[in-house]
C-alpha beads as a LAMMPS data file, in Angstrom:
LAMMPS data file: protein, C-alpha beads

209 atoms
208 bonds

1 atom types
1 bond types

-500.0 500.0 xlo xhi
-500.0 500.0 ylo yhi
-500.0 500.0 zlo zhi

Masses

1 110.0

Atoms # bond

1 1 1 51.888 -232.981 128.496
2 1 1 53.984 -235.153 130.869
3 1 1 55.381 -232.980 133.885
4 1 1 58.402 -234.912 134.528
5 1 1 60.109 -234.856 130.937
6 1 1 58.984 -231.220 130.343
7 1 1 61.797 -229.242 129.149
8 1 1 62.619 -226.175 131.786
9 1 1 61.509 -222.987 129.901
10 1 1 63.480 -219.931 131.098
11 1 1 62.439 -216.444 130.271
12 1 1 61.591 -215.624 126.716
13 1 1 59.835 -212.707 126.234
14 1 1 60.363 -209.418 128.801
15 1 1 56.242 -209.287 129.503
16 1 1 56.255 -213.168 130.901
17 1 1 57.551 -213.767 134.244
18 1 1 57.224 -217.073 134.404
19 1 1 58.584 -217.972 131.062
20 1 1 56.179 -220.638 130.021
21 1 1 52.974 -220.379 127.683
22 1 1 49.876 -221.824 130.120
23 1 1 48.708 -224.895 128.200
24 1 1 51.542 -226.126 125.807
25 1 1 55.162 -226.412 126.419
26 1 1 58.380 -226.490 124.474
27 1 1 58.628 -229.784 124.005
28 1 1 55.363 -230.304 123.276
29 1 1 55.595 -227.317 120.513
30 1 1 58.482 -228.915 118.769
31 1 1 56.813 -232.063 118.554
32 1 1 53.792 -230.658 116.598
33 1 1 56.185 -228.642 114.623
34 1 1 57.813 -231.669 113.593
35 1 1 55.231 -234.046 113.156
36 1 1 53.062 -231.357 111.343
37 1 1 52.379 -230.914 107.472
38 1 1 54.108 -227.748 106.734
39 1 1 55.827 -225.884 103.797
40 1 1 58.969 -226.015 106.144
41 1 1 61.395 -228.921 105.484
42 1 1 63.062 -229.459 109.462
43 1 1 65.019 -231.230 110.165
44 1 1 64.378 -233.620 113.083
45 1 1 68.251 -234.717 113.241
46 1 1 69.181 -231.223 113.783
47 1 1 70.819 -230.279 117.372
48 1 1 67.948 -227.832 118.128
49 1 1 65.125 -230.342 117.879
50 1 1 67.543 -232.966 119.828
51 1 1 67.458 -230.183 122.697
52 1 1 63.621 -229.490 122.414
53 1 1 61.936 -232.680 122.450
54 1 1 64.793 -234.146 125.067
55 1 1 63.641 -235.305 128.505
56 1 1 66.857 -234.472 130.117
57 1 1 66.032 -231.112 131.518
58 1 1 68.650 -228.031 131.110
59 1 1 71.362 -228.378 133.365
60 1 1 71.826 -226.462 136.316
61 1 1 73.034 -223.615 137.013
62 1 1 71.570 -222.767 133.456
63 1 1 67.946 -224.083 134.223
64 1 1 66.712 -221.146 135.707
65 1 1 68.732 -217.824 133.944
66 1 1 66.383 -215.228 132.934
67 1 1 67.131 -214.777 129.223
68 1 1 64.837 -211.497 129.275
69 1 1 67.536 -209.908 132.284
70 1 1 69.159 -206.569 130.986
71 1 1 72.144 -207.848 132.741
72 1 1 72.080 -211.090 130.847
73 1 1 75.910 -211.693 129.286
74 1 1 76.175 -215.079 126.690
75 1 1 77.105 -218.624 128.453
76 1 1 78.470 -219.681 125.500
77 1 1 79.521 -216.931 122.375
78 1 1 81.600 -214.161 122.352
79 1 1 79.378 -210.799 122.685
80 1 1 80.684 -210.169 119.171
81 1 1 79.743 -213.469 118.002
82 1 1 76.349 -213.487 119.991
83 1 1 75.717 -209.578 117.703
84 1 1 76.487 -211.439 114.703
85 1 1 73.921 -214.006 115.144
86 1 1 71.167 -212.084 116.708
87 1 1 71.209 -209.824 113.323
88 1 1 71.117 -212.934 111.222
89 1 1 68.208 -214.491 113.581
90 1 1 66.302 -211.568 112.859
91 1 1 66.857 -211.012 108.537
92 1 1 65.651 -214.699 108.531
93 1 1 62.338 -214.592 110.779
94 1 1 61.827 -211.113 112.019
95 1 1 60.881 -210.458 115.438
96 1 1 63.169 -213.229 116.403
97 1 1 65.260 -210.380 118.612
98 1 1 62.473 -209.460 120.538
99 1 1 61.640 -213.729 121.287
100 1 1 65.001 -213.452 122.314
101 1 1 65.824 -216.301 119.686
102 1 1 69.539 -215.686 119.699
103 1 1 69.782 -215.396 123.722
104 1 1 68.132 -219.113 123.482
105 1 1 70.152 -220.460 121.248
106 1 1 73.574 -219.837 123.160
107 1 1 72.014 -220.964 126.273
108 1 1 71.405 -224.724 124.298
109 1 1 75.518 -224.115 123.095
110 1 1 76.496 -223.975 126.507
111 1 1 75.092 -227.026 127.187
112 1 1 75.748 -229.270 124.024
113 1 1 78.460 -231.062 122.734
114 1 1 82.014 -229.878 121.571
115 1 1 81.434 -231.132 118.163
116 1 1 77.785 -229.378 117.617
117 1 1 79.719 -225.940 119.443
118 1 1 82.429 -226.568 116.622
119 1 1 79.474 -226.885 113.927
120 1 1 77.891 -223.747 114.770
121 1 1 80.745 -221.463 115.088
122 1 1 81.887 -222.951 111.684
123 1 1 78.502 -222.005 110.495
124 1 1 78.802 -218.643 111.602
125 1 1 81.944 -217.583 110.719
126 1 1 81.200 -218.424 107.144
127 1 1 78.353 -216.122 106.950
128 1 1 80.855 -213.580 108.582
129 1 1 83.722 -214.376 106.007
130 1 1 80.481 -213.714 102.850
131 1 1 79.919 -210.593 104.857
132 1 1 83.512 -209.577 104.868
133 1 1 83.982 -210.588 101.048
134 1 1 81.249 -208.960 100.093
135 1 1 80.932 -206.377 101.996
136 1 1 83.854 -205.417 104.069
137 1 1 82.538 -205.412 107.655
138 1 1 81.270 -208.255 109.583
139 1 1 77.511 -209.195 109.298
140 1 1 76.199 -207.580 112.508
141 1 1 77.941 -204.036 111.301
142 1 1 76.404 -204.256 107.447
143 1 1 73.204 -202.390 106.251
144 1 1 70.120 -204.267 106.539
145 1 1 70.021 -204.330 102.414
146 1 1 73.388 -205.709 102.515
147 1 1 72.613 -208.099 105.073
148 1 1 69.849 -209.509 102.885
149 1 1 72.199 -209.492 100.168
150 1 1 74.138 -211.720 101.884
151 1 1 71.780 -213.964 102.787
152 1 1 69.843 -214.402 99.257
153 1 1 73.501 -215.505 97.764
154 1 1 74.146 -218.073 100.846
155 1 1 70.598 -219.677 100.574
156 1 1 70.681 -219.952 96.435
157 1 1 74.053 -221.180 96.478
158 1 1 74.097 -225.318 95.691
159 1 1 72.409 -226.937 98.221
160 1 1 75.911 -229.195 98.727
161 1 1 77.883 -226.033 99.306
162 1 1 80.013 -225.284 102.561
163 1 1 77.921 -221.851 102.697
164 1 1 74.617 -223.109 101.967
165 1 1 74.934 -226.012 104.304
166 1 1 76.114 -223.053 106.883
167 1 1 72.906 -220.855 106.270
168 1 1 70.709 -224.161 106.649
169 1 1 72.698 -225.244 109.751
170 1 1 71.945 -221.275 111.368
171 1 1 68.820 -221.077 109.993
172 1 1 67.696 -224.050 111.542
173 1 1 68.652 -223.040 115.001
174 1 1 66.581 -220.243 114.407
175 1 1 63.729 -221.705 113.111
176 1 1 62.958 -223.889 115.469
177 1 1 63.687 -221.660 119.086
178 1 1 61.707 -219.099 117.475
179 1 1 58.367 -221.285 116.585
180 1 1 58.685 -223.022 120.197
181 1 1 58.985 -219.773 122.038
182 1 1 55.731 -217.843 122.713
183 1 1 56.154 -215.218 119.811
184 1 1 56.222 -217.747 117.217
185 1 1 53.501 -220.211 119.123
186 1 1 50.853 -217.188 118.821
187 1 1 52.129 -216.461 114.924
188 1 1 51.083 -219.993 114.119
189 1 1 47.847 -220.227 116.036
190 1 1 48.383 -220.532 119.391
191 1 1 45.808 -218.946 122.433
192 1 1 45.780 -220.123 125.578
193 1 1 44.109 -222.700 127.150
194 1 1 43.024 -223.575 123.558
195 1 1 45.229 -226.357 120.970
196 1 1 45.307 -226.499 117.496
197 1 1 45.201 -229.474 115.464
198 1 1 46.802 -228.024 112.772
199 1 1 49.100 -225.014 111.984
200 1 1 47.838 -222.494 109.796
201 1 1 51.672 -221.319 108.168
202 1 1 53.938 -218.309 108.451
203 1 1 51.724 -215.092 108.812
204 1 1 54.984 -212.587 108.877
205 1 1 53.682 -209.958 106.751
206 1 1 57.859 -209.861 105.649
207 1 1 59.518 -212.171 103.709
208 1 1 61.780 -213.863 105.565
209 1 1 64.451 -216.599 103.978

Bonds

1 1 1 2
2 1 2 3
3 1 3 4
4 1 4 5
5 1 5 6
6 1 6 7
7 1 7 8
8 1 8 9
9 1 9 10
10 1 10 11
11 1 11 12
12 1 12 13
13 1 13 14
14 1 14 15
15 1 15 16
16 1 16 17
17 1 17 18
18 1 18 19
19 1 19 20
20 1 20 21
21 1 21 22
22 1 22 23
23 1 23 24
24 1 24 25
25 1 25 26
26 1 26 27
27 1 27 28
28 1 28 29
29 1 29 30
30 1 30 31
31 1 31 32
32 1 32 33
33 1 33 34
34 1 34 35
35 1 35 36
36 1 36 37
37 1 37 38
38 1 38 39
39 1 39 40
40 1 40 41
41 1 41 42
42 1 42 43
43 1 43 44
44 1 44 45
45 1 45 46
46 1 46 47
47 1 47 48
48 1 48 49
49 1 49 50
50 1 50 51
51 1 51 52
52 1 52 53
53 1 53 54
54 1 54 55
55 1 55 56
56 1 56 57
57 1 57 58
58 1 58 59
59 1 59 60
60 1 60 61
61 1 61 62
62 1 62 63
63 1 63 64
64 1 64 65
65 1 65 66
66 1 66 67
67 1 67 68
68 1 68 69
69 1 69 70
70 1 70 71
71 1 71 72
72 1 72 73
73 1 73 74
74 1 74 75
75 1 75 76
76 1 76 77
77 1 77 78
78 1 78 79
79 1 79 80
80 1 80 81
81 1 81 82
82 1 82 83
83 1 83 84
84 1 84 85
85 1 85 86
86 1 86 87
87 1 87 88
88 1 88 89
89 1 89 90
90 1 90 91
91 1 91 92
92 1 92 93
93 1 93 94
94 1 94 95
95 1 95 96
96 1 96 97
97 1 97 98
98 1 98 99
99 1 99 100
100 1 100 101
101 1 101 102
102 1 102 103
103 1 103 104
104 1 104 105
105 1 105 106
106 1 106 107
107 1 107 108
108 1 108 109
109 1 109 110
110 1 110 111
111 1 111 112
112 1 112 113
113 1 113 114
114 1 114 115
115 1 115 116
116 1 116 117
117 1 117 118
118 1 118 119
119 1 119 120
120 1 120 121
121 1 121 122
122 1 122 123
123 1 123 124
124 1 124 125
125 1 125 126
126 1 126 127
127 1 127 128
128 1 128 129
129 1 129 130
130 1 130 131
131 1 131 132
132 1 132 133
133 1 133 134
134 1 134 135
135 1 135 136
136 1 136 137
137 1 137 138
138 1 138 139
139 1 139 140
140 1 140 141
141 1 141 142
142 1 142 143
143 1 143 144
144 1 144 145
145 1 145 146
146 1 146 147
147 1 147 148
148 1 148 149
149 1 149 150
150 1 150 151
151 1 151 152
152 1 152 153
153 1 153 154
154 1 154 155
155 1 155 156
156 1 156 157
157 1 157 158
158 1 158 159
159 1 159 160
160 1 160 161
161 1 161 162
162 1 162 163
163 1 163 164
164 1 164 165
165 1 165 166
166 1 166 167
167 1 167 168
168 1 168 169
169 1 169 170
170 1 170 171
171 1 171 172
172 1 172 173
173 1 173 174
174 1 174 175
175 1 175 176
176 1 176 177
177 1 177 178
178 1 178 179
179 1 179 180
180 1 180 181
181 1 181 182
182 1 182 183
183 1 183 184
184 1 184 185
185 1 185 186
186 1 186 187
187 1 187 188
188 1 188 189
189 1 189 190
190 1 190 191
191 1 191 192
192 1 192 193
193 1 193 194
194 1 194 195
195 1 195 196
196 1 196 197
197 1 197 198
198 1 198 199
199 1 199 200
200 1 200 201
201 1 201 202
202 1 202 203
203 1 203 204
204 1 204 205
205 1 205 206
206 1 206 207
207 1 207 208
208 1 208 209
């Protein structure tokens, strides 16, 4: 693990005050999640991995915001907007609230480019708009059956579809802060002061999309 391109961890779970897992950081995480044989398909292209495995650190005065705070306020979404995706972080990969997934992923918005920023809110506002069509109500206000509704149309429909390539696009965001943070190290294996060579696969007891 190379101290000088390590990525700055902030806060990610309310029991860790330092924010970092002893032994293995983010970037080193994402690299093994990418690099390993998995049933997951990521996608190393994707803006998330971009922001994991880069060795420009956070920039300030982000680097150091305590994501676990219960005065934290998004850098980047509207609080409505921020709702909207924490609910869909956690029908994908439950548990991804309490990682604090969605907290994570607006702190990489606020520091990434206009035209990934664009991309995501696209993203997300389609899976509002199948909410609303389907539903009436925006996603973060529907039922959790309804809410899985939603999703099993979006992530059936052709994979060259607007909405599918929406879910994929969100999905991936989640997917990869959640496996990096602590939460999802420990689901696939990790202990500390002890590597794995290997990951042994999802162990939710749900199934998630």
């Amino acid at each position: 693990m190379s101290e000088t391109s390590d990525l700055p961890l902030v806060v990610l779970t309310p029991q860790a005050s330092s924010g970092r897992p002893e032994g293995v950081s983010r970037r080193e995480m994402a690299r093994r999640l990418l690099g390993a044989a998995t049933a997951w398909s990521l996608g190393g292209s994707h803006p998330v991995w971009g922001h994991l495995l880069n060795e420009t650190p956070l920039l300030a005065p982000h680097a150091d915001v305590d994501l676990s705070s219960a005065n934290w306020k998004p850098l980047f979404l509207q609080p409505e907007q921020h709702e909207a995706l924490q609910c869909f972080s956690e029908a994908v990969i439950p548990g991804s609230t309490k990682a604090l997934v969605s907290r994570f992923i607006d702190l990489l918005l606020s520091v990434d480019s206009s035209a990934h920023q664009e991309k995501f809110l696209a993203s997300l506002s389609a899976i509002q708009a199948e909410g609303n069509q389907r539903f009436g109500n925006a996603f973060q206000r529907l039922s959790n059956p309804q809410r899985d509704s939603v999703l099993t149309v979006v992530s059936t429909s052709p994979e060259q579809s607007t909405i599918r390539e929406s879910f994929e696009d969100l999905k991936e965001w989640v997917v990869g802060s959640y496996y990096s943070s602590e939460m999802g190290m420990k689901e696939l294996g990790w202990t500390p002061n002890r590597f794995f060579p290997s990951f042994p696969g999802c162990t939710h007891s749900e199934e998630h999309l």
